[in-house]
C-alpha positions in Angstrom: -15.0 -11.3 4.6 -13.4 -14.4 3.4 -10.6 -15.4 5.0 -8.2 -15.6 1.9 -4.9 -14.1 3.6 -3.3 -17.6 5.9 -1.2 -16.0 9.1 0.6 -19.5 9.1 4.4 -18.8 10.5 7.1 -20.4 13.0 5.3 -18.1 16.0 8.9 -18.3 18.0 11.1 -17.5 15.1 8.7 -14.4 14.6 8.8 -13.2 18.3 12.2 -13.4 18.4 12.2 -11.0 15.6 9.7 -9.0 17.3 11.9 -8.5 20.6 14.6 -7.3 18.3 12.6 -4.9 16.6 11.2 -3.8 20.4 14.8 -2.9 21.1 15.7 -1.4 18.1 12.3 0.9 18.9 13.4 1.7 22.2 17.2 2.2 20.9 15.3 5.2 18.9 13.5 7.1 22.0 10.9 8.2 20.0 9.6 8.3 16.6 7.0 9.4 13.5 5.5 6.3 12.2 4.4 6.8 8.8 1.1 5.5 9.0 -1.5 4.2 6.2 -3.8 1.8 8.2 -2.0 -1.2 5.9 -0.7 -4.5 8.0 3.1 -3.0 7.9 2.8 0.4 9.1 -0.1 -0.5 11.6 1.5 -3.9 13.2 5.2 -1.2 13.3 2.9 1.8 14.9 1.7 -0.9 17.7 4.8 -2.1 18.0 6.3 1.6 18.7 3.5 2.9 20.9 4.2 -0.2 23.2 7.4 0.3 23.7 7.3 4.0 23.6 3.9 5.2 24.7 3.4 9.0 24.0 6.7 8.9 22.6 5.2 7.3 19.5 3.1 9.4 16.8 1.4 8.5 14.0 2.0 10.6 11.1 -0.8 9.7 8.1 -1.0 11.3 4.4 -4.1 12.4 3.2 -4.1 12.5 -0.2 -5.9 12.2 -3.6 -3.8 8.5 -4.1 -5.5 6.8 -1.3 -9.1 6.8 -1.4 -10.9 7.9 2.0 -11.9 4.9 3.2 -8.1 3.9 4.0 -7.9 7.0 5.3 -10.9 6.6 7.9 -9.7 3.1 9.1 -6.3 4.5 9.4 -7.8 7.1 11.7 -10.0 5.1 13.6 -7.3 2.7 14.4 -5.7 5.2 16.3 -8.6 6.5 18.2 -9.1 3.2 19.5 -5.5 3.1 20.5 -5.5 6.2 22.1 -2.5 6.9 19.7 -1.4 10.4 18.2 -2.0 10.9 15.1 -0.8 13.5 12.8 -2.4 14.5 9.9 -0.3 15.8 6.9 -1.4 17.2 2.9 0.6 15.0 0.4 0.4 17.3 -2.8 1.6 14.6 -5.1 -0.3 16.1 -8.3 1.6 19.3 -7.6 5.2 17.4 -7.4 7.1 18.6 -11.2 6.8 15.5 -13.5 5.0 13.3 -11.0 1.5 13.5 -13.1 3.3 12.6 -16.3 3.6 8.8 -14.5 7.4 8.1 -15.3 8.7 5.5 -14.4 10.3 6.6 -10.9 7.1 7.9 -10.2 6.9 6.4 -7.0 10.9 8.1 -5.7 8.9 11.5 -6.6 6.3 10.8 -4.3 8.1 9.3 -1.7 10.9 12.1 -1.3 8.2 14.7 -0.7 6.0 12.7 1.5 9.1 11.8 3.6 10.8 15.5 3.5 7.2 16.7 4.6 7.4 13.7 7.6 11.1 14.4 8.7 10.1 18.3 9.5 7.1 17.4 11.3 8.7 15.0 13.4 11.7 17.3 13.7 8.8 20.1 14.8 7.4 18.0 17.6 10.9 17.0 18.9 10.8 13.0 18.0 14.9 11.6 17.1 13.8 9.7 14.1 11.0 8.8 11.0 10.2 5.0 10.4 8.2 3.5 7.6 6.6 -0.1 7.3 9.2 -1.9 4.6 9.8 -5.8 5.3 12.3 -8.2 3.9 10.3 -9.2 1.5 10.1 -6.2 0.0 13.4 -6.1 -1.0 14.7 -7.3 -4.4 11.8 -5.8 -6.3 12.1 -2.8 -8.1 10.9 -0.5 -5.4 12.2 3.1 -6.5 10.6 4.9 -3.3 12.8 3.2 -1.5 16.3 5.2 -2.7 14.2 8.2 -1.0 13.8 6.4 2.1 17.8 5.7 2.1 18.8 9.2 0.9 16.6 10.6 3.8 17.8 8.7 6.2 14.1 7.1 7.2 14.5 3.9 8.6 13.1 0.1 8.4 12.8 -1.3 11.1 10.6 -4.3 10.4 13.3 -4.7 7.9 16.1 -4.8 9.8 14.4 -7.2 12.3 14.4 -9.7 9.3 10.3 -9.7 9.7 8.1 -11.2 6.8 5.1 -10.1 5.8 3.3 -13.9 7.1 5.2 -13.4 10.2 3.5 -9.4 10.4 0.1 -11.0 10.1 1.1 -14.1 12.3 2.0 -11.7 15.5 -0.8 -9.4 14.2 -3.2 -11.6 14.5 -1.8 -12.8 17.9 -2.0 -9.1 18.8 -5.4 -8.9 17.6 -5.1 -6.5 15.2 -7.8 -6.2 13.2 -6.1 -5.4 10.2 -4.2 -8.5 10.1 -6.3 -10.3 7.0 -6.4 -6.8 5.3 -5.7 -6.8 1.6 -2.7 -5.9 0.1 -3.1 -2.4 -0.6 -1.0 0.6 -2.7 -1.5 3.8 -3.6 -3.8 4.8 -6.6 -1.4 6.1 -8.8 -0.4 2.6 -9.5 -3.0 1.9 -11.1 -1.6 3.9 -14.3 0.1 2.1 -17.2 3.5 4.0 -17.0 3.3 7.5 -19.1 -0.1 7.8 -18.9 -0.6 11.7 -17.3 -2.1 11.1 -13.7 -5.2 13.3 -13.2 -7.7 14.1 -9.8 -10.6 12.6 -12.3 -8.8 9.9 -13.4 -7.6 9.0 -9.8 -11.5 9.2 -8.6 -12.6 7.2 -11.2 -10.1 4.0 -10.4 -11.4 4.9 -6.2 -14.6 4.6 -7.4 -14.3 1.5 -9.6 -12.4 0.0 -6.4 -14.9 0.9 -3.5 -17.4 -0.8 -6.2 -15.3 -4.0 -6.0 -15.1 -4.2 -2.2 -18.4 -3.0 -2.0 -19.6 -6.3 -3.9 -17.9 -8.9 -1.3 -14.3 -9.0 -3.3 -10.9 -9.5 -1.5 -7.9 -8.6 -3.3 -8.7 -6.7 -6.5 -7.4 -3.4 -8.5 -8.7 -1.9 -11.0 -5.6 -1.1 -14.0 -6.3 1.9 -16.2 -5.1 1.6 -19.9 -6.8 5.2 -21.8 -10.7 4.5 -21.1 -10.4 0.7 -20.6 -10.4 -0.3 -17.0 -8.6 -3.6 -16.6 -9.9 -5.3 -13.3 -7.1 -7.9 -11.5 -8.8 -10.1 -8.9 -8.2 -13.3 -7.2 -8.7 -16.1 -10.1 -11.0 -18.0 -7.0 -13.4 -15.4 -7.6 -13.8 -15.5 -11.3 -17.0 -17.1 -10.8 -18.9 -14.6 -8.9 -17.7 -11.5 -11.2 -19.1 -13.5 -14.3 -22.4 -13.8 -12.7 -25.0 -11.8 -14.7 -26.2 -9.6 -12.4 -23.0 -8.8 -10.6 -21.0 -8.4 -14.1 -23.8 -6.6 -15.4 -23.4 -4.1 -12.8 -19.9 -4.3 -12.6 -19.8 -3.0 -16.5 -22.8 -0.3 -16.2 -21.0 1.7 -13.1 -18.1 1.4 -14.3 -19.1 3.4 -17.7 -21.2 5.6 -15.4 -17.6 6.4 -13.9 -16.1 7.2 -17.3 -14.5 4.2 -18.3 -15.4 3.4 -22.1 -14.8 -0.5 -22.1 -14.0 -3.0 -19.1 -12.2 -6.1 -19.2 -11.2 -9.1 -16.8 -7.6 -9.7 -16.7 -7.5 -13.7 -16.9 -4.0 -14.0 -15.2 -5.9 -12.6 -11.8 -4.7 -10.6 -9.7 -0.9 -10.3 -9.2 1.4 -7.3 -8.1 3.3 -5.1 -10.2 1.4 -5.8 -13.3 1.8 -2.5 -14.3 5.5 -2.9 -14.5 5.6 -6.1 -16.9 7.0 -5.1 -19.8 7.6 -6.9 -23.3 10.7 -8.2 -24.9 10.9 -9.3 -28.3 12.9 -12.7 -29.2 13.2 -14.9 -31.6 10.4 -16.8 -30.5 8.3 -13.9 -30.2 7.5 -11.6 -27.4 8.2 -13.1 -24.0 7.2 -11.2 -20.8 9.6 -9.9 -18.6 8.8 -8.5 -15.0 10.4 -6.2 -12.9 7.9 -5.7 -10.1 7.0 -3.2 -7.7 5.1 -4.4 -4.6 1.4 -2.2 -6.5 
């Protein structure tokens, strides 16, 4: 794959903040790492099984908003590790109000997930729940994280004062291999805001996805607006998609999937797309973004 991602950081800067996140770890005793296989959570579950050994377990959601694949690497990353792994059902479809996509969709999801993470790690006697959050995630509108505060989880890449180039810059010194992944998150925002959330629906954007990587893509998504898919990737790659052949196929599967028409997004690929929204002015309409890290 493409090396698209650049791990380019001051490396002492970073491993200073990795030693303080090392004793804030150890500070802990022992922990559930909420684990999807992304950089964050897997360069924090490293972190916490070196520090803490056994006293380190990795709790992953399998659910319909992450597509198996993710799942599988998440898994396997452990094996290799010789890490625990727990394995927990994330019912999000079955949360009240969650598949009617409002707005704080993602504090819905994240309360349950997290109330379903602090009692298994209260069941196999670990002190705390951490989750992957960095300091650049902070500032954007991130409504998941008011369930991480009101739950007490904590940050502790955050609180180290660790950015996401300086993750992949020790990652990559690690060896990790997911240290060049793709920004990744969960299905569900893939759904212009209101639009009801379904298992079909969530398949078909999975499917449309897997399509993408499939084809040699880095960073991509796949935005659903009704039956028009709305594909974001990298504007470098343009190009390639407009190729007959690939575009042609690109357009076929995707109506084989159920998606009526399919566009290019010409702005590329950029997060929280799905959270611009449009203000009227005397000039016209302007855009206005409030973005989540999707």
């Amino acid at each position: 794959m493409t090396e698209i991602r650049k791990a380019v950081c001051n490396i002492k800067t970073a491993e200073n903040k990795r030693q303080l996140l090392y004793e804030s770890l150890e500070n802990l005793q022992s922990v559930a790492v909420a684990f999807s296989g992304g950089v964050d959570s897997a360069f924090l579950l490293e972190a916490a099984h070196t520090v803490l050994g056994e006293r380190a377990v990795a709790v992953t959601s399998r659910s319909y908003l992450f597509p198996e694949r993710e799942f599988l690497e998440a898994e396997r990353f452990c094996q290799e590790r010789g890490i625990r792994q727990i394995v927990i059902l994330s019912e999000e479809l079955k949360i009240e109000g969650f598949s009617a996509n409002p707005a704080n969709r993602c504090y819905l999801c994240k309360r349950e997930l997290f109330r379903k993470m602090l009692e298994t790690a209260e069941n196999l006697g670990l002190s705390a729940v951490v989750e992957g959050s960095n300091v650049d995630d902070m500032g954007d509108y991130r409504p998941g994280m008011q369930a991480v505060a009101e739950l007490g989880v904590i940050s502790p890449l955050r609180d180290a004062g660790l950015t996401k180039a300086e993750i992949r810059c020790l990652s990559r010194q690690a060896g990790l291999p997911v240290w060049n992944k793709p920004s990744f998150a969960c299905l569900a925002s893939r759904f212009v805001y209101g639009e009801t959330i379904t298992q079909e629906k969530l398949s078909m954007v999975e499917r449309a996805e897997e399509l993408l990587r499939d084809l040699g893509f880095y960073q991509y998504r796949v935005r659903v607006h009704g039956t028009l898919a709305r594909i974001e990737i990298l504007p470098g790659e343009f190009e390639r998609l407009l190729q007959e052949g690939i575009r042609k196929k690109v357009a076929t599967k995707l109506r084989e999937y159920g998606f009526s028409y399919v566009s290019l997004d010409v702005e590329g690929y950029r997060t929280g797309s799905m959270n611009e929204k449009k203000i009227l002015s005397s000039d016209g309409y302007a855009s206005e973004r409030y973005a989540e890290r999707e």
